[in-house]
PyMOL CGO cylinders between C-alpha atoms (Angstrom):
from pymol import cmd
from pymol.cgo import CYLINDER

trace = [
    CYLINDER, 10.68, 33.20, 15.24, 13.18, 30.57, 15.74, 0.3, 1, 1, 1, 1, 1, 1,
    CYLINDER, 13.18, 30.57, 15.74, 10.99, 27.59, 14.97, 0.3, 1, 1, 1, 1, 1, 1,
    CYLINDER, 10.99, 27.59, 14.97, 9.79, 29.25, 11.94, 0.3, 1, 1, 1, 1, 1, 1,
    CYLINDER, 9.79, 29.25, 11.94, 13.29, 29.86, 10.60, 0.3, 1, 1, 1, 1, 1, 1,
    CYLINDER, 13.29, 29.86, 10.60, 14.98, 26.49, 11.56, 0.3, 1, 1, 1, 1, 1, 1,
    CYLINDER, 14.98, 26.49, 11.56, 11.26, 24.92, 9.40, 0.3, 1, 1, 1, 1, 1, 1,
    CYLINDER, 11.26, 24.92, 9.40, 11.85, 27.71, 6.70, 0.3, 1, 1, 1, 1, 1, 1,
    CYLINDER, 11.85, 27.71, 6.70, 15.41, 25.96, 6.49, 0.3, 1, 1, 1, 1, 1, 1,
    CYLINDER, 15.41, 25.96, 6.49, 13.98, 22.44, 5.99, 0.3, 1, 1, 1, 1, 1, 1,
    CYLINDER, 13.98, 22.44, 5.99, 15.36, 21.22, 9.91, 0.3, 1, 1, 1, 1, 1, 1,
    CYLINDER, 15.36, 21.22, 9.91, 11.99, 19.39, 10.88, 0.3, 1, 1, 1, 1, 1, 1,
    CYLINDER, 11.99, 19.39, 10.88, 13.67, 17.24, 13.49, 0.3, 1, 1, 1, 1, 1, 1,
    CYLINDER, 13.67, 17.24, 13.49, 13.59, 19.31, 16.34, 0.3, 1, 1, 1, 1, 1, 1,
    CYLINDER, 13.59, 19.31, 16.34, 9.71, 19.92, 17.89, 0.3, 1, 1, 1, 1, 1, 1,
    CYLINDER, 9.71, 19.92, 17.89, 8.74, 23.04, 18.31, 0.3, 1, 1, 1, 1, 1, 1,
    CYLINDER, 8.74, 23.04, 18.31, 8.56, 23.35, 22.20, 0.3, 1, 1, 1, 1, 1, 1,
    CYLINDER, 8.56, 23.35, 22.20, 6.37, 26.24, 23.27, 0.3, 1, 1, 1, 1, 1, 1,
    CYLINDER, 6.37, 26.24, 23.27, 4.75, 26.06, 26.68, 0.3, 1, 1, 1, 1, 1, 1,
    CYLINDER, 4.75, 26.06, 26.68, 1.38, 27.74, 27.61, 0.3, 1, 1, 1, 1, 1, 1,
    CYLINDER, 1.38, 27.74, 27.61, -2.40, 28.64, 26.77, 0.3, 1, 1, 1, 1, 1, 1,
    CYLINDER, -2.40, 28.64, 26.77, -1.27, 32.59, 25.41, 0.3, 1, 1, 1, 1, 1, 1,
    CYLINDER, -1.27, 32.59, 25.41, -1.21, 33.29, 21.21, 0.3, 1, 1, 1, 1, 1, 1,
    CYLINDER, -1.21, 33.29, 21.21, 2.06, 32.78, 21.22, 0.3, 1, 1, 1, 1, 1, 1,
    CYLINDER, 2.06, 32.78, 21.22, 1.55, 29.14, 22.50, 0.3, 1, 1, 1, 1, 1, 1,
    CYLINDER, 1.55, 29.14, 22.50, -1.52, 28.51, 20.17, 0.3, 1, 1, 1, 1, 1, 1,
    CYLINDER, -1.52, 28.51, 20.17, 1.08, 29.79, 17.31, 0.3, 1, 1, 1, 1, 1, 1,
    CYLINDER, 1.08, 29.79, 17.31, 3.90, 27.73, 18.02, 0.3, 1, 1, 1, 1, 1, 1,
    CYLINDER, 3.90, 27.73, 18.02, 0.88, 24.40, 18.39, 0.3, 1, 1, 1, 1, 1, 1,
    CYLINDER, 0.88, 24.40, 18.39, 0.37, 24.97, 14.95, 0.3, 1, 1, 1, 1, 1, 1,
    CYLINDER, 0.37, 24.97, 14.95, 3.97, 25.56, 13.85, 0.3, 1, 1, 1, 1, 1, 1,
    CYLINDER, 3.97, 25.56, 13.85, 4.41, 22.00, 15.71, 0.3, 1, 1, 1, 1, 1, 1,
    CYLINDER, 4.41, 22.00, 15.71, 1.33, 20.43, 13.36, 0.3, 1, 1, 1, 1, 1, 1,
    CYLINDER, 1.33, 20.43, 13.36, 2.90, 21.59, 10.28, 0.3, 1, 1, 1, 1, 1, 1,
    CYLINDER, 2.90, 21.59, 10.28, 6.42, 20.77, 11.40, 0.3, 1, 1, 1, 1, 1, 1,
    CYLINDER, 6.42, 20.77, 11.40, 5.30, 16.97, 11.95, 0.3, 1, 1, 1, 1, 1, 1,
    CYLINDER, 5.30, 16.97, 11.95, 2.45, 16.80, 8.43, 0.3, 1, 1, 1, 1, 1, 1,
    CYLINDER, 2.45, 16.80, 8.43, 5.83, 18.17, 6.71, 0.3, 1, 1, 1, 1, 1, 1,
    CYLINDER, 5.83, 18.17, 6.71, 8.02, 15.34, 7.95, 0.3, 1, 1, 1, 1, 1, 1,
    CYLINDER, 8.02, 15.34, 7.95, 5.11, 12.89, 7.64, 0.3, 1, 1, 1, 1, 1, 1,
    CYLINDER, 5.11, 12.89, 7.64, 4.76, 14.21, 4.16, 0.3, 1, 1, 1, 1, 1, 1,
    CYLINDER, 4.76, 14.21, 4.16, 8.67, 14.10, 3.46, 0.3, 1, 1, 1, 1, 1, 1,
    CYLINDER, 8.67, 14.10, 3.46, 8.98, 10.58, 5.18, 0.3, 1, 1, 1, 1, 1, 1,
    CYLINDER, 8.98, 10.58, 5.18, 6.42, 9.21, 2.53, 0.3, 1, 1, 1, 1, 1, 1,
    CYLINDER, 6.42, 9.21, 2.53, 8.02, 10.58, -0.37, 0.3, 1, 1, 1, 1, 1, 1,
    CYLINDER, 8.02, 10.58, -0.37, 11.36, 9.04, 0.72, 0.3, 1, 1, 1, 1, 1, 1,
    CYLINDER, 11.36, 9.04, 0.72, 9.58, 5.43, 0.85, 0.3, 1, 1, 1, 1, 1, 1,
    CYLINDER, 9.58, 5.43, 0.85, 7.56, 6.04, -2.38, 0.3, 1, 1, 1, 1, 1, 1,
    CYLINDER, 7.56, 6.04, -2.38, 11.22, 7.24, -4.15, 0.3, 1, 1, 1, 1, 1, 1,
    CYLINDER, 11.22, 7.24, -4.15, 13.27, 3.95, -2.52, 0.3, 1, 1, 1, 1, 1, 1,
    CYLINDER, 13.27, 3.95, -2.52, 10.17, 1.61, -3.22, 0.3, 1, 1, 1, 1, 1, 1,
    CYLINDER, 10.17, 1.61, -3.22, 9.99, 3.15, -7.19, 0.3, 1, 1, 1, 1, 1, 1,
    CYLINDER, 9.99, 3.15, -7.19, 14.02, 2.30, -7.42, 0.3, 1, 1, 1, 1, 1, 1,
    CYLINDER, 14.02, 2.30, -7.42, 13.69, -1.32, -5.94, 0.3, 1, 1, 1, 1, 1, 1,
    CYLINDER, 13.69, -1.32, -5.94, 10.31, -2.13, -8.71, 0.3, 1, 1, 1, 1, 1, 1,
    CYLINDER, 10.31, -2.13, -8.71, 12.46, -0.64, -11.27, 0.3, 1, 1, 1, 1, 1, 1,
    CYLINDER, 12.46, -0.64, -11.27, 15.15, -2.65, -10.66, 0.3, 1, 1, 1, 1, 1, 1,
    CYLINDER, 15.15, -2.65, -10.66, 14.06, -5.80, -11.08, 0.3, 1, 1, 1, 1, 1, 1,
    CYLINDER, 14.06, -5.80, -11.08, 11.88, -8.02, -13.05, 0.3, 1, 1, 1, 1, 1, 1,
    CYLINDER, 11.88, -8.02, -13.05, 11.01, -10.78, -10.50, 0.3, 1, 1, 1, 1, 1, 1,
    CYLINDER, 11.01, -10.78, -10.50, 7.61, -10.35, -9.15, 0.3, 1, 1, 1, 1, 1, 1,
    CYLINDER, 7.61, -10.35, -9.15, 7.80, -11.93, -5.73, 0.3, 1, 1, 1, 1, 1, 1,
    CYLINDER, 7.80, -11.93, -5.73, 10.96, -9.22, -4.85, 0.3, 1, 1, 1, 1, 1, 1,
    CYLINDER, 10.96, -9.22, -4.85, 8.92, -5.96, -6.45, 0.3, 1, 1, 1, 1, 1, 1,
    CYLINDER, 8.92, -5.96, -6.45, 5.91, -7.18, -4.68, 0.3, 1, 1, 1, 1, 1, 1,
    CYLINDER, 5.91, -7.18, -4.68, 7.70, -7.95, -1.00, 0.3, 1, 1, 1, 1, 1, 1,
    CYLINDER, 7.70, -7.95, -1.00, 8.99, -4.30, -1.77, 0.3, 1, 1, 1, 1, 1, 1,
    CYLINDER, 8.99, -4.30, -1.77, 5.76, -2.82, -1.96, 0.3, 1, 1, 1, 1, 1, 1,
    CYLINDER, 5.76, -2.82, -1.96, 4.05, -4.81, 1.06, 0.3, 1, 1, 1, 1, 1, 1,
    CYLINDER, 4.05, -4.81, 1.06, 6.76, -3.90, 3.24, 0.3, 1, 1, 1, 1, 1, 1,
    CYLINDER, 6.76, -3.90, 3.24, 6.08, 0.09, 2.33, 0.3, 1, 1, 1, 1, 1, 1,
    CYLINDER, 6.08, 0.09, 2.33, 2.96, -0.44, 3.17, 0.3, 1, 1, 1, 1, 1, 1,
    CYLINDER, 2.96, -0.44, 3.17, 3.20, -1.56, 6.43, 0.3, 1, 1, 1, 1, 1, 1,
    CYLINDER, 3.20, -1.56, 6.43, 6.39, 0.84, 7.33, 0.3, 1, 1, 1, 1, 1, 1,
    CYLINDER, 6.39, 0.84, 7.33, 4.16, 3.82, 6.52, 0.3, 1, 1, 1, 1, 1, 1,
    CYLINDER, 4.16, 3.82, 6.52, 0.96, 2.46, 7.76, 0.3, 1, 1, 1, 1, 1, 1,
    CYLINDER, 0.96, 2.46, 7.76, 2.09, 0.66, 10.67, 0.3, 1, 1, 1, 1, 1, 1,
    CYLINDER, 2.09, 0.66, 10.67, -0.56, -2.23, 9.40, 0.3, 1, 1, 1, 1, 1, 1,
    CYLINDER, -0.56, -2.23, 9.40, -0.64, -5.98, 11.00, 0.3, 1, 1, 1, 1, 1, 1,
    CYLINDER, -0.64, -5.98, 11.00, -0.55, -7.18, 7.43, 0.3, 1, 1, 1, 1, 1, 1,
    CYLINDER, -0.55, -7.18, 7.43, -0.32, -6.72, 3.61, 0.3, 1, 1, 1, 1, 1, 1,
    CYLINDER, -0.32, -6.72, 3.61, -1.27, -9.53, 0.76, 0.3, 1, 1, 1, 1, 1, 1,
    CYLINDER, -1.27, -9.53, 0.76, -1.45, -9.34, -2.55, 0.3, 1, 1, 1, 1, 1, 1,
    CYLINDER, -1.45, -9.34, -2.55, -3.31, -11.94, -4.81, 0.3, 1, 1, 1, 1, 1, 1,
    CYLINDER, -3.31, -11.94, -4.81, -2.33, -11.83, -8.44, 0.3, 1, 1, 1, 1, 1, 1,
    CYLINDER, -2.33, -11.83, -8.44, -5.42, -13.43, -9.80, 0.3, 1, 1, 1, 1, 1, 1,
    CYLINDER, -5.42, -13.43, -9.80, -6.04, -15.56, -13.50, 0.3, 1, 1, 1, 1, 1, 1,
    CYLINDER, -6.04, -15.56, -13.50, -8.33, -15.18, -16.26, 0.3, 1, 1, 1, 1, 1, 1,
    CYLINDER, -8.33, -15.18, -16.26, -11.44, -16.88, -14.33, 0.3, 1, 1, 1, 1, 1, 1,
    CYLINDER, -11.44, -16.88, -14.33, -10.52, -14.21, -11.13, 0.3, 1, 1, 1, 1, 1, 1,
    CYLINDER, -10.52, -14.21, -11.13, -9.29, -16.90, -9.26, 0.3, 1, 1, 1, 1, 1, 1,
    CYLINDER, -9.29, -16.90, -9.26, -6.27, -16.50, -6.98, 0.3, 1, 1, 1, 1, 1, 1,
    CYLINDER, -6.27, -16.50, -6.98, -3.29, -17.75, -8.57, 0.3, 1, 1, 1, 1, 1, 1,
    CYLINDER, -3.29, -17.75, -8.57, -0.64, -16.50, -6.78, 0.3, 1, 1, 1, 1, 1, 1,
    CYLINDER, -0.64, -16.50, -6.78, -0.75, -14.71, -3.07, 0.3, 1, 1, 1, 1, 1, 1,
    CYLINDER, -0.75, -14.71, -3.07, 2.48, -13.02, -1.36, 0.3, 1, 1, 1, 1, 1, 1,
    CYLINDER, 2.48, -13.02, -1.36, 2.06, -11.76, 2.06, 0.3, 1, 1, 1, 1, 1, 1,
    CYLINDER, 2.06, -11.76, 2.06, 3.99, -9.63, 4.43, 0.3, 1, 1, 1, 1, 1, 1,
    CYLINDER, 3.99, -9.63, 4.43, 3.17, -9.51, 8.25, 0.3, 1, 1, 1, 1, 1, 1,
    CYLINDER, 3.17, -9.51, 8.25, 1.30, -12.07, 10.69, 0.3, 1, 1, 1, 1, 1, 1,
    CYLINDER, 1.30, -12.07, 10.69, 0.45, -15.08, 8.99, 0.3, 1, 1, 1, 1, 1, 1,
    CYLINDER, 0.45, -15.08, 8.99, -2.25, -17.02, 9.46, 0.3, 1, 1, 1, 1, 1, 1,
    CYLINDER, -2.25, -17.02, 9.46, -3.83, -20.30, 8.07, 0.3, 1, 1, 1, 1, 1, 1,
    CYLINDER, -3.83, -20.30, 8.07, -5.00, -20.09, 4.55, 0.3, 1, 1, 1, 1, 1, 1,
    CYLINDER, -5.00, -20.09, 4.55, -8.66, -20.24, 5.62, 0.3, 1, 1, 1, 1, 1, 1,
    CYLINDER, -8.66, -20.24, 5.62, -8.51, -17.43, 7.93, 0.3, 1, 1, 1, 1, 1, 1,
    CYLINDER, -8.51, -17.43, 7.93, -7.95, -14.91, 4.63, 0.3, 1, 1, 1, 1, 1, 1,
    CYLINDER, -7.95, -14.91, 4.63, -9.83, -16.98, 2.37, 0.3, 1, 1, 1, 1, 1, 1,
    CYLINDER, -9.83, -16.98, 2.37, -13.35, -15.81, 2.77, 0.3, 1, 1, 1, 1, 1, 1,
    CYLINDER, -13.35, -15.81, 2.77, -12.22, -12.24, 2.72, 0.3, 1, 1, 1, 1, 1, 1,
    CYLINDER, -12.22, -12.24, 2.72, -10.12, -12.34, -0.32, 0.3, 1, 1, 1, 1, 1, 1,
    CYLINDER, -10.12, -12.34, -0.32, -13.51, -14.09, -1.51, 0.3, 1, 1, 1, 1, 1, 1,
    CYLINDER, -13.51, -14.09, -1.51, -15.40, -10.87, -1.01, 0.3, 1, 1, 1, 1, 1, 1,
    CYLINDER, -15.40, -10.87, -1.01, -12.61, -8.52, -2.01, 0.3, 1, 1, 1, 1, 1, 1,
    CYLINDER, -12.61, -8.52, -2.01, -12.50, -9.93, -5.80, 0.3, 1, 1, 1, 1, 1, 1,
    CYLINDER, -12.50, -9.93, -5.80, -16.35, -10.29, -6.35, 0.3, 1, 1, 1, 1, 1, 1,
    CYLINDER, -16.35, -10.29, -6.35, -16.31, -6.67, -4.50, 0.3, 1, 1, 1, 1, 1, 1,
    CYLINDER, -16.31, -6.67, -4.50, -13.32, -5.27, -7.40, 0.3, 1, 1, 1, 1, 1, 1,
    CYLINDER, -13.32, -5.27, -7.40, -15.25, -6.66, -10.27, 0.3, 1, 1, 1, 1, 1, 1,
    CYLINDER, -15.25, -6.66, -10.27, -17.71, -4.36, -10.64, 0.3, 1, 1, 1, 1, 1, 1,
    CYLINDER, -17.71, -4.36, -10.64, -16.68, -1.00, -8.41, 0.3, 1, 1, 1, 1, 1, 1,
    CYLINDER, -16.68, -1.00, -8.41, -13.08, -1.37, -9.32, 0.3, 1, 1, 1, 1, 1, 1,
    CYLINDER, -13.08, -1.37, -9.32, -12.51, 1.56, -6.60, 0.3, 1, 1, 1, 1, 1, 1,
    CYLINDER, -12.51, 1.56, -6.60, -10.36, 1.15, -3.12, 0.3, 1, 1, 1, 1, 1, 1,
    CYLINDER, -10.36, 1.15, -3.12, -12.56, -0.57, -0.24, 0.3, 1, 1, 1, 1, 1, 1,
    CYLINDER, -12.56, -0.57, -0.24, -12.06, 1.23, 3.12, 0.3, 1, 1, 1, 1, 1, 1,
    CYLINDER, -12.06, 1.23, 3.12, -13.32, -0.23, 6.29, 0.3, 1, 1, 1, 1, 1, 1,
    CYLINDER, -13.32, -0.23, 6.29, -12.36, 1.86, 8.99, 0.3, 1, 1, 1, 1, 1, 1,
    CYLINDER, -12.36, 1.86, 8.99, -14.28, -0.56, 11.72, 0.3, 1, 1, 1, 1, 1, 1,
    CYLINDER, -14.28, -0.56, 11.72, -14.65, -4.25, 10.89, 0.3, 1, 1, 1, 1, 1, 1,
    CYLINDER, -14.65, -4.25, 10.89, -16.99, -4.41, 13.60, 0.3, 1, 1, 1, 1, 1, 1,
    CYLINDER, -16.99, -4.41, 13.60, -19.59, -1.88, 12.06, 0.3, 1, 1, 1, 1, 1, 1,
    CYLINDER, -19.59, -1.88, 12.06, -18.71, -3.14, 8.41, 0.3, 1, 1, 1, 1, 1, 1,
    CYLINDER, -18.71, -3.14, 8.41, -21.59, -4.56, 6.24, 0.3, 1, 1, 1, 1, 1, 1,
    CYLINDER, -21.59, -4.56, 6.24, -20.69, -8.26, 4.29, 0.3, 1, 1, 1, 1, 1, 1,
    CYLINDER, -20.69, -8.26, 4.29, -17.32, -8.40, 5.42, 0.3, 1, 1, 1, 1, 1, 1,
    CYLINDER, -17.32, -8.40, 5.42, -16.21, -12.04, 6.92, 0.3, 1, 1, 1, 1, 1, 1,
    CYLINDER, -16.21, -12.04, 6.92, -15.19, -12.72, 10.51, 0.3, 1, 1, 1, 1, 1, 1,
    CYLINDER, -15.19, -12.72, 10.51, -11.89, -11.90, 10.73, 0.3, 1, 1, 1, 1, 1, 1,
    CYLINDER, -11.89, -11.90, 10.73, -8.56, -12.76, 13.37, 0.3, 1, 1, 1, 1, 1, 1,
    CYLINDER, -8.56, -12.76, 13.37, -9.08, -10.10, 16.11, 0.3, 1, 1, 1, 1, 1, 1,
    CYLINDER, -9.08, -10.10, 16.11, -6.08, -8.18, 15.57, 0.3, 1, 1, 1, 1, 1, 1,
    CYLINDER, -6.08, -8.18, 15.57, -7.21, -6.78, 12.19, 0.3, 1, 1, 1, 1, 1, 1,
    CYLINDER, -7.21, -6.78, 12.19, -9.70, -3.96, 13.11, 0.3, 1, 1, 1, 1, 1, 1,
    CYLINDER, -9.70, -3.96, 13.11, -9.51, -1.63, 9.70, 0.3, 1, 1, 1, 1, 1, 1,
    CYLINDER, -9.51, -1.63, 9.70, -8.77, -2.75, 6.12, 0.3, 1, 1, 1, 1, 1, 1,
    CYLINDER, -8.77, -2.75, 6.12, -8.31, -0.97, 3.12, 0.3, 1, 1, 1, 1, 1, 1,
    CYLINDER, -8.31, -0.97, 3.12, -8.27, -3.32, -0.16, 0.3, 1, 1, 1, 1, 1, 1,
    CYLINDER, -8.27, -3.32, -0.16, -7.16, -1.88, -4.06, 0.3, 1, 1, 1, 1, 1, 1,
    CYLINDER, -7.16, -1.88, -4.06, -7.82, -3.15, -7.31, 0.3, 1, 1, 1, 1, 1, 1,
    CYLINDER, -7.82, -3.15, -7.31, -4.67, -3.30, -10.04, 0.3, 1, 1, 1, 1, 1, 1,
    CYLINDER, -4.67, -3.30, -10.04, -5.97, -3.04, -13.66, 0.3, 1, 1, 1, 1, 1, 1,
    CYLINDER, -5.97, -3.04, -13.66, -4.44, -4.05, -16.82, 0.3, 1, 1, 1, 1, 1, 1,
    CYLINDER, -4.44, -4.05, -16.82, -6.59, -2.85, -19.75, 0.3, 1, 1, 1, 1, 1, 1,
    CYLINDER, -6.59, -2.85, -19.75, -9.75, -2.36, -17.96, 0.3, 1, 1, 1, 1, 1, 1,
    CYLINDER, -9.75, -2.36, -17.96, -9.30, -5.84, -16.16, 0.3, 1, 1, 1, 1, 1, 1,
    CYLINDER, -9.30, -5.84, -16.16, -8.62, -6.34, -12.70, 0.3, 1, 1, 1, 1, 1, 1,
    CYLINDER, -8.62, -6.34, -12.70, -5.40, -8.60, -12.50, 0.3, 1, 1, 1, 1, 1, 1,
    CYLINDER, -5.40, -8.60, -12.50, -4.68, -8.26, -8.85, 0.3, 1, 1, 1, 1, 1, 1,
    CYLINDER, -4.68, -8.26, -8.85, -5.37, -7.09, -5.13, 0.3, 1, 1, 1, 1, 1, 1,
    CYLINDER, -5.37, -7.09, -5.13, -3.39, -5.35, -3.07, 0.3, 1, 1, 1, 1, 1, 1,
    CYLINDER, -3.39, -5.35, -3.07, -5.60, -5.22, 0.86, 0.3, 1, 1, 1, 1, 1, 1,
    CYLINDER, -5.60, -5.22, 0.86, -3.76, -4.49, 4.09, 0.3, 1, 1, 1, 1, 1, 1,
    CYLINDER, -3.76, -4.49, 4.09, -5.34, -5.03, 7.74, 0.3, 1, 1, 1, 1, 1, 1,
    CYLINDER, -5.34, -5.03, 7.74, -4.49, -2.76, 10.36, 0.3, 1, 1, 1, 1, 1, 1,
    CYLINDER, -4.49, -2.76, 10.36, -4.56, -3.72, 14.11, 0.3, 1, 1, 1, 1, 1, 1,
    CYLINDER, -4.56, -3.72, 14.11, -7.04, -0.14, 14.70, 0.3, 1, 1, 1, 1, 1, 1,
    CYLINDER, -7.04, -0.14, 14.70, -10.09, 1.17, 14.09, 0.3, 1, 1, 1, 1, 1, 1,
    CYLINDER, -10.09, 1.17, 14.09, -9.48, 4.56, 11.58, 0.3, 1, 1, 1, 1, 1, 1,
    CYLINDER, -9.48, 4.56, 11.58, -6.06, 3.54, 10.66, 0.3, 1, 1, 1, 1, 1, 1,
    CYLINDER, -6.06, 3.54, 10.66, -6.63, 4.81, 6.60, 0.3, 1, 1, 1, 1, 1, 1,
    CYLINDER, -6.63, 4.81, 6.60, -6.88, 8.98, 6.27, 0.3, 1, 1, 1, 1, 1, 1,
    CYLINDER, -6.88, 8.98, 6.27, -6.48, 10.58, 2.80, 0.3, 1, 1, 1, 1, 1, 1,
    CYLINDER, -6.48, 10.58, 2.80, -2.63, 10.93, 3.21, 0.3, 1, 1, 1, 1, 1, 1,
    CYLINDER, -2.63, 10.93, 3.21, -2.58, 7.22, 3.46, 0.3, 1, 1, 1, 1, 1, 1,
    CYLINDER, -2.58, 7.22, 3.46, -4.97, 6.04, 1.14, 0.3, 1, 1, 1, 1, 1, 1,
    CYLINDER, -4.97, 6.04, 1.14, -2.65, 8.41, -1.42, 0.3, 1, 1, 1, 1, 1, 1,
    CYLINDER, -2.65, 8.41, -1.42, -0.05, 6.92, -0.06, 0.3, 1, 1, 1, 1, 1, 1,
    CYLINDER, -0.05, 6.92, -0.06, -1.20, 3.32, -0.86, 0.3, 1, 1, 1, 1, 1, 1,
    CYLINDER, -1.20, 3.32, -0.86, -2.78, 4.51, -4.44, 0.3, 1, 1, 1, 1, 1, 1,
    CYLINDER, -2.78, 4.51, -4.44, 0.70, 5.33, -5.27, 0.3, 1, 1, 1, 1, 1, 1,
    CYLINDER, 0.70, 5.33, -5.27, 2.17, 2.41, -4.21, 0.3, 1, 1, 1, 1, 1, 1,
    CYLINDER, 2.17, 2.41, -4.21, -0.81, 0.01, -6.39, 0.3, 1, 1, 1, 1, 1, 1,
    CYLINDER, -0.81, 0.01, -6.39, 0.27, 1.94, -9.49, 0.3, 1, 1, 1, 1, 1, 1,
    CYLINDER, 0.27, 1.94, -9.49, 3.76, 0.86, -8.63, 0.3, 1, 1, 1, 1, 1, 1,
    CYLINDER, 3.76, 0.86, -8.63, 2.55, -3.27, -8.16, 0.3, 1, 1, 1, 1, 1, 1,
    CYLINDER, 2.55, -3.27, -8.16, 0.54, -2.48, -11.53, 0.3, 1, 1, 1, 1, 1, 1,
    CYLINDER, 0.54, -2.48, -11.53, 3.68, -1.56, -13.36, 0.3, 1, 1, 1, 1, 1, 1,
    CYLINDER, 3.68, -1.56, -13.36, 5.80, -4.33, -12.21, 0.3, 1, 1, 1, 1, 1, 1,
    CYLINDER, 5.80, -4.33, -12.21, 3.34, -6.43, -13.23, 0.3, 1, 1, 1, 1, 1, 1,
    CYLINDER, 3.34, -6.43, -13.23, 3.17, -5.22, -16.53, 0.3, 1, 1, 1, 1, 1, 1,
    CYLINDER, 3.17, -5.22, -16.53, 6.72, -5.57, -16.57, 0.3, 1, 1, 1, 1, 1, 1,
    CYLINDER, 6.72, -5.57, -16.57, 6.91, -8.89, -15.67, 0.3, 1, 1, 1, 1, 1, 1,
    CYLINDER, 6.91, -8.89, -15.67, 3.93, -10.01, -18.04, 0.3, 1, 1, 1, 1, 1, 1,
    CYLINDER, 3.93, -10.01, -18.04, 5.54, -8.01, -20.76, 0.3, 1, 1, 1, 1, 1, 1,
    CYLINDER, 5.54, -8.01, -20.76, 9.44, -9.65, -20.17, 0.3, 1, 1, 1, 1, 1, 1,
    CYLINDER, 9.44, -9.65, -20.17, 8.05, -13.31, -19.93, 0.3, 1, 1, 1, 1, 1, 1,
    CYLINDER, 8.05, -13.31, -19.93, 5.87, -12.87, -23.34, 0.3, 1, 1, 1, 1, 1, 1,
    CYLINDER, 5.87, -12.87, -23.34, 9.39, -11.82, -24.77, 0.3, 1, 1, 1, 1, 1, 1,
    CYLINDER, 9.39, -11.82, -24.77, 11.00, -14.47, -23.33, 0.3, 1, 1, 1, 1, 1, 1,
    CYLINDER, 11.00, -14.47, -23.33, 8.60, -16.96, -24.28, 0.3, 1, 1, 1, 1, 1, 1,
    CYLINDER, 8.60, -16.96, -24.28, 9.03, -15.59, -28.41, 0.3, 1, 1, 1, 1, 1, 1,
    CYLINDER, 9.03, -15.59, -28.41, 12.42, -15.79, -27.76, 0.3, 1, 1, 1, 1, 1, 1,
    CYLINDER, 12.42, -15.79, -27.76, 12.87, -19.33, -26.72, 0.3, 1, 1, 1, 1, 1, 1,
    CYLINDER, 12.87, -19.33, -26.72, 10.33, -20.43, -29.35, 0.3, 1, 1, 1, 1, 1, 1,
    CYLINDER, 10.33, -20.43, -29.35, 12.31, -18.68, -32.48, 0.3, 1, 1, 1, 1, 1, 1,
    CYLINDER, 12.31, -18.68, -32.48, 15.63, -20.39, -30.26, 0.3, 1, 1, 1, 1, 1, 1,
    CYLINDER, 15.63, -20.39, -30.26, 13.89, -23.48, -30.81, 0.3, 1, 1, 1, 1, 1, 1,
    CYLINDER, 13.89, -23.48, -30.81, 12.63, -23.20, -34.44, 0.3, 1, 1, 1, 1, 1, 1,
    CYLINDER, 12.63, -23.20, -34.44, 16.56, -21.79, -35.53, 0.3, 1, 1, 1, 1, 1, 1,
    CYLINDER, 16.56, -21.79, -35.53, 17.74, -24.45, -33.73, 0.3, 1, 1, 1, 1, 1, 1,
]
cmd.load_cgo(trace, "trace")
């Protein structure tokens, strides 16, 4: 009755510590489960909100993006997080990266499948186990799951967002959610920035033409 008051109060902090194999134990097990998916649940939307402010308050794509990679690997606990802002022809013109780095060639090939993959499914790729996965490129040995997203502008992929985690399962619903949310984010800051530097670029030309 305690635990479910001091939970009913929003205190998930404190565990709820209930010792035995009676109903009273299996109760307070399950209290404990939805004491930690609350704080879990709470823990995410506190990331989501503080990632949201720091997009929003800027315009410079390498700062919004290192926002987002970094809340990706917080939550998911991930080895590493790139995303590849690609060009008109879908090839790679810009990559930032958060977590173990490696040699360009070590991504490569995989970032190779991932765009030919988002052109036509334009759906999140999950790979739970590398070493079961079908088509997927060797890989350094401390990635073991992946989970890759498309961003879309106007029906076009523009970008990839993939992180690589160092276990097998590491990507369950609440996650993939979790990561959804945070593409939508790196899909409006790149709309954002696309949208300020066409403005920018009228402005300097009707600087030039007054001038």
């Amino acid at each position: 009755a305690q635990a479910a008051d001091s939970i009913a109060k929003g205190n998930l902090s404190v565990g709820v510590a209930i010792s035995g194999d009676d109903e009273v134990a299996h109760l307070g097990n399950a209290f404990e489960g939805m004491r930690v998916r609350l704080q879990d649940r709470l823990n995410d939307l506190s990331l989501l909100l503080k990632t949201a402010q720091n997009v929003s308050a800027t315009l410079d794509l390498e700062t919004g993006i290192e926002s987002i990679l970094h809340s990706a690997i917080e939550e998911t606990g991930a080895e590493v997080a790139r995303f590849l802002l690609l060009d008109n022809e879908d090839r790679v013109k810009q990559t930032f990266s958060v977590g173990i780095e490696q040699d360009i060639d070590s991504y490569a090939s995989l970032e190779s499948v991932l765009i030919r993959a988002m052109r036509s499914q334009k759906e999140p790729l999950v790979a739970q186990d590398l070493k079961t996965a079908t088509g997927v490129p060797r890989l350094p040995s401390f990635i073991k799951s992946l989970a890759a997203f498309p961003v879309s502008y106007q029906d076009k992929v523009v970008a990839i967002l993939w992180i690589g985690a160092g276990i097998i399962n590491a990507f369950d619903d609440d996650r993939i959610n979790f990561l959804t949310t945070l593409v939508s984010q790196a899909g409006i800051l790149s709309d954002n920035v696309r949208l300020f530097q066409t403005a920018e670029g009228g402005r300097q030309r009707l600087a030039a033409i007054l001038a």
